[in-house]
C-alpha positions, -999 to 999 in steps of 0.1 A, spaced: -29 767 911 -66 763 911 -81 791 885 -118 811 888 -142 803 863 -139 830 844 -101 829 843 -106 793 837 -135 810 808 -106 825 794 -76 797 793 -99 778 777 -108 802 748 -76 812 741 -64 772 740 -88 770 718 -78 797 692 -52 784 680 -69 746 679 -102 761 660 -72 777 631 -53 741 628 -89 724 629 -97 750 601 -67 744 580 -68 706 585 -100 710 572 -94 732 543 -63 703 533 -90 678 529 -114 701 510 -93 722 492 -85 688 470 -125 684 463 -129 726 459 -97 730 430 -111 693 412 -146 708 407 -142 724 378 -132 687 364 -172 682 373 -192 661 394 -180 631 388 -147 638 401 -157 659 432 -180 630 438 -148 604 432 -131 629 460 -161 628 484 -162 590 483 -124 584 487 -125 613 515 -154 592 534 -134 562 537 -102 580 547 -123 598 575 -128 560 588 -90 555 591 -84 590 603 -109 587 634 -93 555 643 -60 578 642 -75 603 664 -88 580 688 -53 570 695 -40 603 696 -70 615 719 -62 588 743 -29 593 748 -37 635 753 -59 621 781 -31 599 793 -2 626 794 -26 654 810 -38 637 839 -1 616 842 13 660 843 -18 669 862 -10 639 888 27 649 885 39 615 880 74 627 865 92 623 832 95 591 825 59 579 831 49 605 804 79 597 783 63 561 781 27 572 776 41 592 745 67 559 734 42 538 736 13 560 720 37 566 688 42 528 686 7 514 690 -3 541 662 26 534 636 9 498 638 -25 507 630 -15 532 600 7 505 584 -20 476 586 -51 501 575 -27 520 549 -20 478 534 -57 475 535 -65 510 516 -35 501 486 -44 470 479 -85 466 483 -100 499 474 -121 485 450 -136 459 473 -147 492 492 -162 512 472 -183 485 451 -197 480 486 -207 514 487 -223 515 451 -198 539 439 -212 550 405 -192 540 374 -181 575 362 -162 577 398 -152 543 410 -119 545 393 -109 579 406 -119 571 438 -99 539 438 -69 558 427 -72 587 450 -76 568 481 -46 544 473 -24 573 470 -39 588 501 -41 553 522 -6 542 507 4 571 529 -12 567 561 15 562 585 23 594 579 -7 612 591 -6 585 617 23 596 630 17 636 623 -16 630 646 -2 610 675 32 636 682 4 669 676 -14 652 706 22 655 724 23 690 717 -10 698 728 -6 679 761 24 707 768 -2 733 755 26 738 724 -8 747 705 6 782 682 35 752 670 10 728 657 -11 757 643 24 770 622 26 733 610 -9 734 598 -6 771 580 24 749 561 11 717 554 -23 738 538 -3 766 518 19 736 501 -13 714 495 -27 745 479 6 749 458 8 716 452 -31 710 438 -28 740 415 7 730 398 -4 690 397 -39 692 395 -32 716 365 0 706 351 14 743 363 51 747 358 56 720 332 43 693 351 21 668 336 -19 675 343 -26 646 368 -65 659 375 -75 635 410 -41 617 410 -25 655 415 -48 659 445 -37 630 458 -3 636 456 -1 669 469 -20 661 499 6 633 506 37 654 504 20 683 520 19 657 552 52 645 548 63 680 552 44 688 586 55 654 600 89 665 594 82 692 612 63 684 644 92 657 646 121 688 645 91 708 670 92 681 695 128 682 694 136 715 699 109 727 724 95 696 740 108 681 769 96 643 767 116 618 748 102 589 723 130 563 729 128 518 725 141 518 760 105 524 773 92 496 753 117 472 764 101 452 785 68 462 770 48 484 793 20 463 792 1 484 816 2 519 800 -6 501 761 -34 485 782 -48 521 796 -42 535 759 -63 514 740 -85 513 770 -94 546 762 -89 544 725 -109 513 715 -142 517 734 -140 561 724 -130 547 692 -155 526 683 -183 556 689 -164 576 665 -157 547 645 -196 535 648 -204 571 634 -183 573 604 -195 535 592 -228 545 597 -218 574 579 -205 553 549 -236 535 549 -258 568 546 -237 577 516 -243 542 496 -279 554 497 -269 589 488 -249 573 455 -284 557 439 -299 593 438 -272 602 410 -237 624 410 -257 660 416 -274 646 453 -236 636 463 -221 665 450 -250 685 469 -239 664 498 -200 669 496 -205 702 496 -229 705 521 -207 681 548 -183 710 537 -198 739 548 -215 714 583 -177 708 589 -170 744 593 -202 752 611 -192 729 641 -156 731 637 -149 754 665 -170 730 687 -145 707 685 -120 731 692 -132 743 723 -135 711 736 -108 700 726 -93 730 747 -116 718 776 -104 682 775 -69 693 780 -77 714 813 -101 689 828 -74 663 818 -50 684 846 -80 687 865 -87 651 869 -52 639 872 -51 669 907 -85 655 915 -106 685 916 -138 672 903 -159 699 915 -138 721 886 -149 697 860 -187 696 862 -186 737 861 -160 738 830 -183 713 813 -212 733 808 -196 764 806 -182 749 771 -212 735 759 -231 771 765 -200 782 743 -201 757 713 -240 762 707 -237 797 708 -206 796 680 -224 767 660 -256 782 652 -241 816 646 -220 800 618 -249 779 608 -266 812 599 -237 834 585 -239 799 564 -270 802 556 -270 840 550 -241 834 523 -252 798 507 -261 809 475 -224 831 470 -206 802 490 -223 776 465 -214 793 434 -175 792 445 -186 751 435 -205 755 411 -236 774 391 -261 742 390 -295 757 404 -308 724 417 -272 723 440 -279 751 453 -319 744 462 -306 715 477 -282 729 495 -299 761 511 -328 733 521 -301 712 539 -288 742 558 -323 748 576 -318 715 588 -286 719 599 -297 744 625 -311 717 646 -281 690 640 -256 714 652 -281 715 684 -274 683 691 -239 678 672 -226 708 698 -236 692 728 -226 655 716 -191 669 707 -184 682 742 -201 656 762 -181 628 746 -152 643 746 -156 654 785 -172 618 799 -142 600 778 -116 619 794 -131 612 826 -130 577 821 -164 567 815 -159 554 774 -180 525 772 -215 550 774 -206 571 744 -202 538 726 -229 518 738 -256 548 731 -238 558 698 -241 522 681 -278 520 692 -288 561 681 -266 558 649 -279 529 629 -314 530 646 -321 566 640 -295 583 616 -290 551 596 -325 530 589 -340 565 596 -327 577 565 -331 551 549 -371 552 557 -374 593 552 -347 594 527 -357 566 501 -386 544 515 -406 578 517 -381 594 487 -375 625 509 -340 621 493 -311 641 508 -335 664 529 -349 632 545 -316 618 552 -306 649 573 -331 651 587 -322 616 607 -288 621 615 -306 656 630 -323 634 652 -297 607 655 -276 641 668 -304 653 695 -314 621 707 -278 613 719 -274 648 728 -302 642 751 -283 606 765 -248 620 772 -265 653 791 -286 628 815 -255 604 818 -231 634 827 -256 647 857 -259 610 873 -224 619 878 -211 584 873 -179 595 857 -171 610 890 -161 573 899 -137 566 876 -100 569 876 -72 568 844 -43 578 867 -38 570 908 
């Protein structure tokens, strides 16, 4: 049944409740490891910060797999196709990502210090981030597979299960740093290894789970009967979607990487300014995402039914809605930086640095708002290769040898180097929104 906007208005926001709290939580799993290890001192927030920057690489590649096969099963629902077509989407989704986390998890135990000598680690924190991402990494399959069967459960709209997973999975990494960070409850006082650890088995749990979730309340079936004889076909329309989406994400988060070997040669307080600053710009654009994520699921039903002229109106209804809730948590931010900093830490030249990175941040999320939801919107669509194309030339054009020109060449420092990914963010902003009202993605088909 076709919706009206506003009842469409509404779907959407309450999807997207439930995605913004396991968005939020997932986000407060990562940081709660750097938050409870500050009072070790810089060093070891700045060892977190660099081992959490190279897990963000493997994670997007993660998500791009699980995004693509979210895209797959809406529009095969949408198109009512029947269960077995999205029983082999789903099969074949799980298998292509248990793959990738095994190979990139090999990669992350046995070469992290190849990694982060590229990335000029300094001394005091190489080794703990070389142990804290080979505990993490070691581990990888299972956020792998925690990711791809979420992206099940959302393309059934099972969003309030996934959300009780992630209240779980957070409460027991929060547990779990204090007693091992700590050496609580006569436990030995493991300091970054503790971290580590907890956010593994915190995982494990919420794997276990989603897996007894999908059993009880979701109606498709993972089974080696739809890979055998391998569905060529659907794998090819998975990574079809997954390697060109992926390689934007992937483009960002390398360059990304690269920003932050020029952030370690200005010392540990600049990246622990910075750690804590991508902290506090995670949760400022963090509903973003959620919304549309939320929209990618409807328009993923409305694509697969064909209604096109539902997509264009749902598109820009979103986009009014993340800028709106991304500036007015960029200045509750703002208002609060000085009380939110000292959670961290008392060091005055942090928290100079930090309120002068927020004033930037008002014009990244600009950009970062609309980026979010057009991406998300023309790769669902069908048209991938744009994102990626304009991503690889904004990213390491503007964002990456910008700040390298405002941040060091002209010894702006962090301020400089935010303020090119703020244009990085705008200037693609400014791409997708063109692209989107050419209306080539109109042309494009996932599912007949």
């Amino acid at each position: 049944m076709t919706l009206q906007p506003s009842a469409q208005t509404r779907r959407v926001f309450r999807l997207s409740l439930p995605i913004f709290a396991e968005l939020l939580l997932q986000l407060l799993v990562g940081n709660m490891d750097q938050f409870m290890i500050s009072h070790f001192g810089s060093a070891a927030v700045a060892a977190i910060g660099n081992g959490n920057q190279v897990m963000n690489v493997v994670i997007i590649v993660l998500d791009t797999m699980s995004t693509a096969t979210t895209i797959l099963m809406t529009q095969t629902l949408g198109a009512k196709k029947g269960e077995d077509a999205c029983n082999e989407v789903a099969t074949v989704g799980v298998a292509i990502s248990a793959f990738f986390s095994l190979s990139m998890g090999l990669v992350l135990l046995c070469a992290p210090q190849a990694i982060f000598s590229l990335l000029r680690t300094p001394e005091e924190a190489f080794a703990g981030a070389c142990l804290y991402t080979r505990i993490v990494g070691g581990a990888v399959l299972i956020q792998g597979l925690y990711m791809e069967l979420c992206a099940i459960l959302r393309s059934y709209t099972l969003l309030k299960e996934v959300v009780c997973v992630s209240v779980v999975m957070n409460l027991l990494n929060v547990a779990g740093n204090a007693i091992l960070i700590n050496g609580w409850l006569g436990m030995p006082r493991m300091g970054i290894a503790g971290a580590a650890a907890s956010t593994c088995i915190s995982k494990a749990v919420g794997l276990t789970m989603v897996i007894w979730t999908l059993w009880k309340k979701c109606s498709v079936q993972l089974s080696l009967r739809y890979l055998l004889p391998f569905p060529a076909k659907t794998c090819r329309r998975l990574l079809g979607i997954a390697m060109p989406s992926g390689g934007e994400a992937l483009s960002y988060n390398v360059s990304q990487i690269v920003i932050l070997r020029f952030i370690n040669l200005m010392g540990t307080t600049v990246i622990a300014t910075k750690v804590y600053a991508s902290m506090l710009a995670n949760v400022a654009y963090v509903y973003s995402i959620a919304v549309a994520q939320a929209t990618q699921i409807i328009i993923g039903y409305m694509l697969g039914a064909r209604r096109l002229d539902e997509v264009s109106r749902r598109i820009w209804s979103t986009i009014r809605i993340a800028l709106v809730a991304a500036e007015l948590l960029t200045l509750a931010i703002f208002v609060l930086c000085d009380p939110i900093y000292s959670i961290f830490t008392q060091d005055p030249a942090i928290h100079t640095l930090g309120r002068q990175i927020v004033l930037v941040e008002f014009i990244l999320e600009i950009g970062r708002s609309v980026n979010i939801v057009m991406v998300r919107g023309l790769t669902t669509a069908g048209d991938v290769w744009f994102p990626v194309m304009v991503g690889i030339f904004s990213m390491w054009l503007v964002a990456v040898f910008g700040g390298w020109l405002l941040g060091s060449a002209l010894e702006l420092g962090l301020i400089g180097i935010w303020i090119a990914m703020a244009c990085d963010e705008c200037l693609r902003g400014i791409l997708f929104v063109r692209r989107f009202q050419r209306g080539e993605w109109q042309k494009k088909r996932l599912v007949e």
